[in-house]
N, C-alpha and C positions, 0 to 999 in steps of 0.2 A: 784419215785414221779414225776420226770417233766415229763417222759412218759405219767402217768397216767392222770396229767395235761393237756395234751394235747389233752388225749380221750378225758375228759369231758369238754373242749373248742370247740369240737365239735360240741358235744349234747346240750350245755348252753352256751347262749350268754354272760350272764352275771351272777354269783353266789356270794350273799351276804350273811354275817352270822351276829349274832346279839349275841351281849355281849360275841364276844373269847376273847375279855382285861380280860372277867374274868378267864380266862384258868393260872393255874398257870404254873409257869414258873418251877418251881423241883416240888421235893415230888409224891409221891404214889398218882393215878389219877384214879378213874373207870369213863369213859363216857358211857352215859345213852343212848341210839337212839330209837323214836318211835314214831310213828308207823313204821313200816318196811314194805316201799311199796316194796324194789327191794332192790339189792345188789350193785345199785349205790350209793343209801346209805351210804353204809360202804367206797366208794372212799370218795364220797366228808367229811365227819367226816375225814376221814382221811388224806385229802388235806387240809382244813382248819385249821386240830391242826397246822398242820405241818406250814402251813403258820405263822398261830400266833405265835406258841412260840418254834416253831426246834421241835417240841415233837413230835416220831413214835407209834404210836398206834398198839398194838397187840391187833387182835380182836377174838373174841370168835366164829368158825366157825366150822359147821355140820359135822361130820367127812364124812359123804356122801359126803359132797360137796368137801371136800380133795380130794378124789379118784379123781375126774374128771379130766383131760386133762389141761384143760384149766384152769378153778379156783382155782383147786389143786396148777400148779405151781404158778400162782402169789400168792395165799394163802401163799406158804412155803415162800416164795423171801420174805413176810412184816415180816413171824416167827408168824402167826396165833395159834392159839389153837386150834386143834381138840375135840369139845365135841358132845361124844355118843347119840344119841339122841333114845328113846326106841320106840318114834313114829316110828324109822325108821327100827326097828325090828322086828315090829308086823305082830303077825299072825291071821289068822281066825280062829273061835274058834266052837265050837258045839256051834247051835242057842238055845236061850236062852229060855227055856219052852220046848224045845222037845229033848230028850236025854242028858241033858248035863251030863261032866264028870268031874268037877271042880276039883275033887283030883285028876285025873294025868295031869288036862290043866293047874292048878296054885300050884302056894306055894307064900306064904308070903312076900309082898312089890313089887310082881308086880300088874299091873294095867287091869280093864276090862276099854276099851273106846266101849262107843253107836255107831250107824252108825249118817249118817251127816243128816236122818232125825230126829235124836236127838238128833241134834244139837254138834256131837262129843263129848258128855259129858265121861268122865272119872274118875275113882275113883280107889283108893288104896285097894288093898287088905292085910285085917289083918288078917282074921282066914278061914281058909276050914274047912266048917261044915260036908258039905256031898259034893255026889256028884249032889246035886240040891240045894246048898248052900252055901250063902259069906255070910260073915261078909266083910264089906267095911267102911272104914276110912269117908268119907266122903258121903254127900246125893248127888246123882247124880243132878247135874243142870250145868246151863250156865251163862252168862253173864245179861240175862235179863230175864231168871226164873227158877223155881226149876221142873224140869221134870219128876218128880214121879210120878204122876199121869198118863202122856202119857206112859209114862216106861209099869207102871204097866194094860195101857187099853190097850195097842200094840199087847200083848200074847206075839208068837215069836217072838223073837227080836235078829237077827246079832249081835254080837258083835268082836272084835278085842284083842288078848290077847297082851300085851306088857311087857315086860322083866323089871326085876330090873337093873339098869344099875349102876354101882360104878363109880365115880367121881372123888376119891381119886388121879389117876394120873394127870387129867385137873384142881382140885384144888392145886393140888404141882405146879405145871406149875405158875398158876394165881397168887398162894403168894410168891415165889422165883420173879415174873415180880414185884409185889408193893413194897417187899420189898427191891428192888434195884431202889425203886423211878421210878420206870416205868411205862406206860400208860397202859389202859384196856378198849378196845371196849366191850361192850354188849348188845343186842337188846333184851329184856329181853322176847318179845311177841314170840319168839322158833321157827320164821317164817317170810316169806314174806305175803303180802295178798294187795288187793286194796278197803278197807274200810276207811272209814273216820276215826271211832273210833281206840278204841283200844283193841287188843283183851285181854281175860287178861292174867297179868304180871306173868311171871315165878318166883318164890323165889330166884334165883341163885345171883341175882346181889346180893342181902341184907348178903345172908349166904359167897359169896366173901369177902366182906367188915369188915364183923365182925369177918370171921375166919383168914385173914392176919392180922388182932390189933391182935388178939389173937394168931397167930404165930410170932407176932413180939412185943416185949416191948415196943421198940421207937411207934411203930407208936400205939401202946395201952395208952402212956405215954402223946400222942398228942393229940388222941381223948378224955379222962378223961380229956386234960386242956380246949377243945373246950365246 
């Protein structure tokens, strides 16, 4: 920590936070970060609890970014979480309208993502109909519209196949850290980027939260009295 301290004395002449009195002092913690311009980020979140109230943050990080050299080891030094990310195991897939082979390129709960002239839109896969056929979980859109229409005037169309990824071990991890009254980084937006907004929110923070109550009495006992 006062290593780290020191980097970012560097880079910031001056860093204020606003309302960490409200940071509690025990109990089971998920802190929220975002938008997620950089992974300086996650230092200063992480310098600041520490400041306020002695509390270490285990933050929720790419297992890509584990491998690295450099961020791998400070990663392990705070006891980070590695979580699988299937963006980051996607493959190219036969282009969409001309040959495709959907019964040997998918099976069920993984994802087709568009190119990033469609705005990287992605959707779940529930049923292989044929080999020129999904069935998909949700309508392909983005953040500021529903891109069916572009989808369907494009013809062929790129796309990216992405893996079901199981979670099961990085959610053991995450409810063994709350319910020993421990902190929990998470950037929910699955990324860095330099927009203003925000891009949108991953589900993970919400399904963390509700399934350590749910693996834990006490802290199921606390939320029903909240």
């Amino acid at each position: 920590m006062l290593f780290w301290r020191i980097v970012t004395g560097i880079f910031f002449r001056e860093i204020r936070s606003r309302g960490s009195y409200n940071i509690p002092k025990d109990g089971p913690v998920i802190f929220v970060g975002a938008p997620h311009h950089n992974q300086f980020l996650d230092l200063l979140l992480g310098l600041e609890v520490y400041k306020e109230s002695g509390r270490r943050v285990q933050f929720l990080v790419a297992a890509s970014s584990m491998t690295r050299k450099f961020i791998g080891f400070w990663a392990r030094l705070i006891n980070s979480i590695p979580v699988e990310r299937a963006a980051d195991s996607a493959k190219p897939g036969t282009v969409i309208g001309e040959g495709t082979r959907f019964t040997s390129d998918f099976k069920p709960r993984m994802q087709v993502m568009l190119p990033k002239s469609l705005g990287s839109a992605s959707a779940e896969v529930l049923e292989i109909i044929s080999d020129t056929e999904l069935k998909i979980k949700k309508e392909f859109s983005t953040t500021e519209e529903k891109i069916t229409d572009k989808f369907t005037e494009a013809g062929a169309v790129d796309f990216r196949k992405l893996p079901f990824v199981d979670q099961q071990e990085m959610d053991r991890h995450v409810y063994d850290c709350l319910n020993r009254d421990g902190s929990i980084g998470i950037f929910p937006e699955g990324g860095s980027h330099d927009r203003t907004d925000l891009l949108p929110l991953k589900a993970g923070v919400s399904i963390m939260a509700l399934g350590a109550a749910t693996d834990d009495d006490a802290l199921q006992s606390t939320e029903q009295q909240k």
